[in-house]
Residue frames as qw, qx, qy, qz and C-alpha x, y, z in Angstrom:
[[0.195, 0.646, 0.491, 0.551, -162.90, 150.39, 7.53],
 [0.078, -0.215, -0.192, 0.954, -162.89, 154.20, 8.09],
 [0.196, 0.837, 0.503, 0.089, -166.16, 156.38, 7.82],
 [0.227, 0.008, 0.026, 0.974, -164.85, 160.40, 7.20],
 [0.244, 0.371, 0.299, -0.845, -167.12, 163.42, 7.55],
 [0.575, 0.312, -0.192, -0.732, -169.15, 162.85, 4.08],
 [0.852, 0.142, 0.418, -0.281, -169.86, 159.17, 4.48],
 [0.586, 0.587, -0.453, -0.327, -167.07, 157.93, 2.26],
 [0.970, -0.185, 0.146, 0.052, -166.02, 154.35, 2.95],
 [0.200, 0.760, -0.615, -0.073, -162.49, 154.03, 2.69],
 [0.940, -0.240, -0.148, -0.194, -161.21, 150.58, 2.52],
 [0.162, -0.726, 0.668, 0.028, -157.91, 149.27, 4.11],
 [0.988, 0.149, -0.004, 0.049, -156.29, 145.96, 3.27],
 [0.202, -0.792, 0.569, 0.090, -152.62, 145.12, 4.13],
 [0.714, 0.557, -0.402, -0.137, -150.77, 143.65, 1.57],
 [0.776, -0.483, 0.354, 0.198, -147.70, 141.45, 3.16],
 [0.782, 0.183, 0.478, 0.357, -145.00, 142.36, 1.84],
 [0.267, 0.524, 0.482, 0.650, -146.22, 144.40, -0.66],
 [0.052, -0.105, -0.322, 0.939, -147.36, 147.46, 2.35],
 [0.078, 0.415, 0.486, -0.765, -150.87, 149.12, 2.72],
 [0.021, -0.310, -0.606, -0.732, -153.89, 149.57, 0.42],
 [0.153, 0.324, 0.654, -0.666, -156.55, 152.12, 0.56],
 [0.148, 0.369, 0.816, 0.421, -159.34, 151.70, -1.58],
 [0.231, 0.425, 0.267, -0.833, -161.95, 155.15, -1.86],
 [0.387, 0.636, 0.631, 0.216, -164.97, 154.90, -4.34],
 [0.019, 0.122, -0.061, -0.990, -165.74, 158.23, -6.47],
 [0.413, 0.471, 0.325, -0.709, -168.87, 160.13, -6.82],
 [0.378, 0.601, -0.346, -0.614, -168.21, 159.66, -10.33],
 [0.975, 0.102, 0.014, -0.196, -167.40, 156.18, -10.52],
 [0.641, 0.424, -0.514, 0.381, -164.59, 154.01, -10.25],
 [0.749, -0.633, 0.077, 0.179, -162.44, 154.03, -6.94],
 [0.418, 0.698, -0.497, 0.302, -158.66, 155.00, -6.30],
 [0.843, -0.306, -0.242, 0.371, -156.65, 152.93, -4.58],
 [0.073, 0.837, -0.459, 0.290, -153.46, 154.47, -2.54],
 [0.896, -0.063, -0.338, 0.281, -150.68, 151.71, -1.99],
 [0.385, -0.876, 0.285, -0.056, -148.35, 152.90, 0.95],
 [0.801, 0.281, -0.482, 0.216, -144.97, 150.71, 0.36],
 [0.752, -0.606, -0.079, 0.248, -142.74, 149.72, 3.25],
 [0.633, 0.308, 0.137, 0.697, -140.13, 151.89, 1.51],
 [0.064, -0.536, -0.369, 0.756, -142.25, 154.72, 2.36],
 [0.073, 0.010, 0.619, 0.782, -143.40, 155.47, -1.58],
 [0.297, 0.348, 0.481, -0.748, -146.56, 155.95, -2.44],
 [0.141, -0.179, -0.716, -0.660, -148.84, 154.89, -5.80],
 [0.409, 0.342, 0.655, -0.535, -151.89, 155.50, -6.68],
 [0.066, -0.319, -0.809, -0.489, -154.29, 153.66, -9.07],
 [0.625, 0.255, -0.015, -0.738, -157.24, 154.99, -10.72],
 [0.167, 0.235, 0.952, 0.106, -159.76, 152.45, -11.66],
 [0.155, 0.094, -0.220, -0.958, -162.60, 152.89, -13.61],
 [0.647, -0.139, 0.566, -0.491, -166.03, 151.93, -12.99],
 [0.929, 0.157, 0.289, -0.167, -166.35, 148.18, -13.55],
 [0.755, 0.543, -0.336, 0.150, -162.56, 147.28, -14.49],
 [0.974, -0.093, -0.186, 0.092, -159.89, 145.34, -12.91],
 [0.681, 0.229, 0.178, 0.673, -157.21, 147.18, -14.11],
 [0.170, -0.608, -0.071, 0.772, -156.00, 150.71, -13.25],
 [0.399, 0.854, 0.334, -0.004, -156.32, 153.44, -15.69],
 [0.214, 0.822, -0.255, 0.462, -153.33, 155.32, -14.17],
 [0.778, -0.530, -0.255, 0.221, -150.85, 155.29, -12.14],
 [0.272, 0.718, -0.312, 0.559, -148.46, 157.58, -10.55],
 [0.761, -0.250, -0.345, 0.489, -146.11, 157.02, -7.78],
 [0.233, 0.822, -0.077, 0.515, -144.65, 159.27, -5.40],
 [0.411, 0.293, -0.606, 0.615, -141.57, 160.11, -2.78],
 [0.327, -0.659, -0.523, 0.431, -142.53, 161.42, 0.83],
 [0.046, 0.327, -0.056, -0.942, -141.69, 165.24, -0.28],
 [0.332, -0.173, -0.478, -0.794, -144.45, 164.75, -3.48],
 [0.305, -0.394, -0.860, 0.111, -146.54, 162.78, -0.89],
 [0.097, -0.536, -0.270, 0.794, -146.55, 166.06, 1.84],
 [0.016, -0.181, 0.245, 0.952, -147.20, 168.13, -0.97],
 [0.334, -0.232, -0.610, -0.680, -149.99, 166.93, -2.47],
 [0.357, -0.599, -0.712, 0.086, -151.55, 166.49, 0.72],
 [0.147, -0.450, -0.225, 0.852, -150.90, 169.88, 1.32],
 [0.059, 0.248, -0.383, -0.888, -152.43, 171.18, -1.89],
 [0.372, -0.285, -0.857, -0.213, -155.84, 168.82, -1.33],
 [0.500, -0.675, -0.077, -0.537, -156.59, 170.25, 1.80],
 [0.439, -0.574, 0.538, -0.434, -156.78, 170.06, 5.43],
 [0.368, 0.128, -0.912, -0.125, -155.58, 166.39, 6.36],
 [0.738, -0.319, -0.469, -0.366, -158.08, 163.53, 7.71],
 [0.649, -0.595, -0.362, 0.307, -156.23, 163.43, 11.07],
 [0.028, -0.919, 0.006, -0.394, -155.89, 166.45, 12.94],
 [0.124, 0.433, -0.582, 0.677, -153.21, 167.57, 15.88],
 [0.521, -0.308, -0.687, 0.402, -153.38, 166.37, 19.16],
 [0.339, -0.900, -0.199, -0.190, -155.15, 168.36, 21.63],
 [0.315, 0.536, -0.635, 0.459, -152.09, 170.48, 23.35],
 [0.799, -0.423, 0.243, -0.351, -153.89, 168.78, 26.88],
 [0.985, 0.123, 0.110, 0.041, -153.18, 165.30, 25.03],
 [0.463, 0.687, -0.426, 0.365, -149.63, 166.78, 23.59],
 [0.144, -0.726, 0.511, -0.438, -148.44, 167.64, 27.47],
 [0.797, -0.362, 0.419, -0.241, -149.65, 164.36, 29.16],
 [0.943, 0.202, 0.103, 0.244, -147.91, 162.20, 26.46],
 [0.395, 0.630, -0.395, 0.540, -144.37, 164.56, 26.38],
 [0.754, -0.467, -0.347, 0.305, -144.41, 164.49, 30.36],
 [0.411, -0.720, 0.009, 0.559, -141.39, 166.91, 31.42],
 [0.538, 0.189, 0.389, 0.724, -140.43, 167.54, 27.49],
 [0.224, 0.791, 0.172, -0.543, -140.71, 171.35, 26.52],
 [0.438, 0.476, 0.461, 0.607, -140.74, 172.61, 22.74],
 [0.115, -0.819, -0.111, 0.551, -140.06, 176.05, 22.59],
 [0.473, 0.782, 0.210, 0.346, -139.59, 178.23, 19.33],
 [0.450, -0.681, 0.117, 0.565, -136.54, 180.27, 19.44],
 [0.399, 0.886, 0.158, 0.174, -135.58, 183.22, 16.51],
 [0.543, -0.334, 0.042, 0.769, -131.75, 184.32, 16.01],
 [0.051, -0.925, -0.124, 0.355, -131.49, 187.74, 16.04],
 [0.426, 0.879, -0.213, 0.002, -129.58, 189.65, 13.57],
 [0.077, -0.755, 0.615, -0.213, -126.29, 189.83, 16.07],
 [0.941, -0.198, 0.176, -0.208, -126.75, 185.84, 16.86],
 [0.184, -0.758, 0.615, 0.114, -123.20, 183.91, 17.28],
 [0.661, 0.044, 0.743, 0.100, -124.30, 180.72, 15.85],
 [0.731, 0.606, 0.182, -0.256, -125.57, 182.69, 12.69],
 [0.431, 0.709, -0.542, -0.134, -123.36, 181.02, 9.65],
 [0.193, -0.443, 0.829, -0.282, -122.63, 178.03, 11.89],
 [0.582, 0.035, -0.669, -0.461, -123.71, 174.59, 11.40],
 [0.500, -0.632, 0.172, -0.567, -125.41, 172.46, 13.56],
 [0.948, -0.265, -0.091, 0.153, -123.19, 170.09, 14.22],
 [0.144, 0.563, -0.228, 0.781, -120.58, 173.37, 14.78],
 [0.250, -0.563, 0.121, -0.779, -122.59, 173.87, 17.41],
 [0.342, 0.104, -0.881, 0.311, -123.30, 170.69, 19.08],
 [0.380, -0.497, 0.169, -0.761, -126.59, 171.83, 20.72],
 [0.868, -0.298, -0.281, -0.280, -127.75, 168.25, 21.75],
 [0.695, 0.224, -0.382, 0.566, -124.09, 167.27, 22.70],
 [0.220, 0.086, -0.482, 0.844, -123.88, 170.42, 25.54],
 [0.310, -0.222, 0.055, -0.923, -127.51, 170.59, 26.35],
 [0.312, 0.184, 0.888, -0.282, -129.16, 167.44, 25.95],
 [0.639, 0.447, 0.568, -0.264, -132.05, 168.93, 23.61],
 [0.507, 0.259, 0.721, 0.394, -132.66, 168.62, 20.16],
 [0.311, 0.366, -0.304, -0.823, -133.18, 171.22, 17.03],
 [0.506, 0.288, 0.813, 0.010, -136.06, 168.91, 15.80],
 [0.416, 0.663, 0.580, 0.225, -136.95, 171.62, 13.14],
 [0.299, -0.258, 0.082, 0.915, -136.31, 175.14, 11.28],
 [0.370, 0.639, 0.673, -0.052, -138.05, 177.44, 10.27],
 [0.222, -0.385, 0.244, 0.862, -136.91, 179.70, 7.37],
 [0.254, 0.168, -0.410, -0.860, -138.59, 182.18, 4.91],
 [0.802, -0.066, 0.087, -0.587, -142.41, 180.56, 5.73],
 [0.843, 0.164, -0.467, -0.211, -140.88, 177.32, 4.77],
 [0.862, -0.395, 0.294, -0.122, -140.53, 174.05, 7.75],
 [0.431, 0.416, -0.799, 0.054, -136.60, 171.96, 7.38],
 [0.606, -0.633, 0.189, -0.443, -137.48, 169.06, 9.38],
 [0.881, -0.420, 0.148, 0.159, -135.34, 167.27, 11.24],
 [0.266, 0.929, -0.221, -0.130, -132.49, 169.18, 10.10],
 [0.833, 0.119, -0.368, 0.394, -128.84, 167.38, 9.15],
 [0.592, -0.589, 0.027, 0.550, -125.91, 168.39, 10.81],
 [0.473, 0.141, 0.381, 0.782, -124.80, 170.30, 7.79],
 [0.031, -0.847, -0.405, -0.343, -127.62, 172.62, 7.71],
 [0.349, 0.080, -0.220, 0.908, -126.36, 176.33, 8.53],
 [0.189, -0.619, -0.634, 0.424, -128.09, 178.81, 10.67],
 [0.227, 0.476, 0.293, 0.797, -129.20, 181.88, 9.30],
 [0.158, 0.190, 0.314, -0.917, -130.22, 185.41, 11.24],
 [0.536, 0.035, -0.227, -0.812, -134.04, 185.38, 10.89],
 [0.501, -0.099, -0.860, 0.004, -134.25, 181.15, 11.33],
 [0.766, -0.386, 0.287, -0.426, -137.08, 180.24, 14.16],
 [0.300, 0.183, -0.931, 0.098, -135.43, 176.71, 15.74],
 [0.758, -0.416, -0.187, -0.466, -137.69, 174.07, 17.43],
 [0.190, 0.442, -0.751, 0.453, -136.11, 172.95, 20.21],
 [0.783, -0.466, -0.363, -0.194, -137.29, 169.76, 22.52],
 [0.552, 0.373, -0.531, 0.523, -136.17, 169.10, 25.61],
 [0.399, -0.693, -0.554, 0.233, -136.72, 169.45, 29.30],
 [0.028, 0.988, 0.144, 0.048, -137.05, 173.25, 30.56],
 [0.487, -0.743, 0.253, 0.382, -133.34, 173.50, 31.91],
 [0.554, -0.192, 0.489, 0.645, -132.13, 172.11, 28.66],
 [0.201, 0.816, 0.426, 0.335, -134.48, 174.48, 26.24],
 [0.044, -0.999, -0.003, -0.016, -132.59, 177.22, 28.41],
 [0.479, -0.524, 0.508, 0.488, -129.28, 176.27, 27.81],
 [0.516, 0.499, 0.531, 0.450, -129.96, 176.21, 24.17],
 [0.196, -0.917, -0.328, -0.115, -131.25, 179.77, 24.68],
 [0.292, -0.912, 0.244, 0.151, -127.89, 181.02, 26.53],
 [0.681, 0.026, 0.486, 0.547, -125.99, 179.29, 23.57],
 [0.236, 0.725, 0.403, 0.506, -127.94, 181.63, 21.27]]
């Protein structure tokens, strides 16, 4: 059982099989469940007070999942301190890198480019027009204006850097 900042009880209960249940009373009465599947999906039953039997239900992917936890609020576990970040990454930098208008990769895909393949690190994310691609494909093209997230120890974060 979880306690959160206003003394709701949340229960857990794994399901075998069947993946993850968390059970929250409301103020109002009743309780939603949220079933996690091993698929990654997501449902979630309304119950009403005193009944067995959902009311509703509505399922959803991992993109409607993110979203609606984006659009609820701040989530129930927060970032790592960046202390806690460095001692668990050890020698791994993550550095933010912006192509410039004149940038030779811009139009180029990243598996054109091969960054992991002649550097060693990884484009674990993009960022374009306020919005986050993570873990990008190989098919995904670079665009002038794109922030990349590059991991990777410092030498290879600067060969990425003197690709760009």
């Amino acid at each position: 059982m979880e306690q959160i900042k206003n003394e709701i009880e949340v229960r857990e209960v794994t399901l075998p099989g069947v993946g993850v249940k968390y059970v929250m009373p409301l103020r109002a009465g009743g309780n939603v469940a949220v079933l996690l599947r091993p698929d990654g999906t997501r449902q979630i039953y309304h119950f009403l007070e005193n009944e067995d039997r959902p009311c509703d239900l509505i399922k959803f992917d991992d993109d409607e999942s993110q979203q609606l936890a984006n659009l609820l609020g701040r989530p129930l576990v927060s970032a790592p301190a960046a202390s806690e970040l460095e001692l668990a990454l050890g020698g791994l930098e993550i550095e933010w890198v912006t192509l410039d208008e004149g940038s030779s990769v811009t139009g180029k895909t990243l598996k054109e480019m091969q960054f992991r393949t002649k550097t060693g690190a990884s484009i674990i994310a993009v960022m374009r027009d306020d919005k986050a691609i993570p873990n990008p494909g190989a098919d995904t093209v670079l665009n002038a204006g794109d922030t990349l997230l590059v991991i990777g120890s410092k030498e290879q974060c600067h060969q990425v850097r003197d690709l760009l």
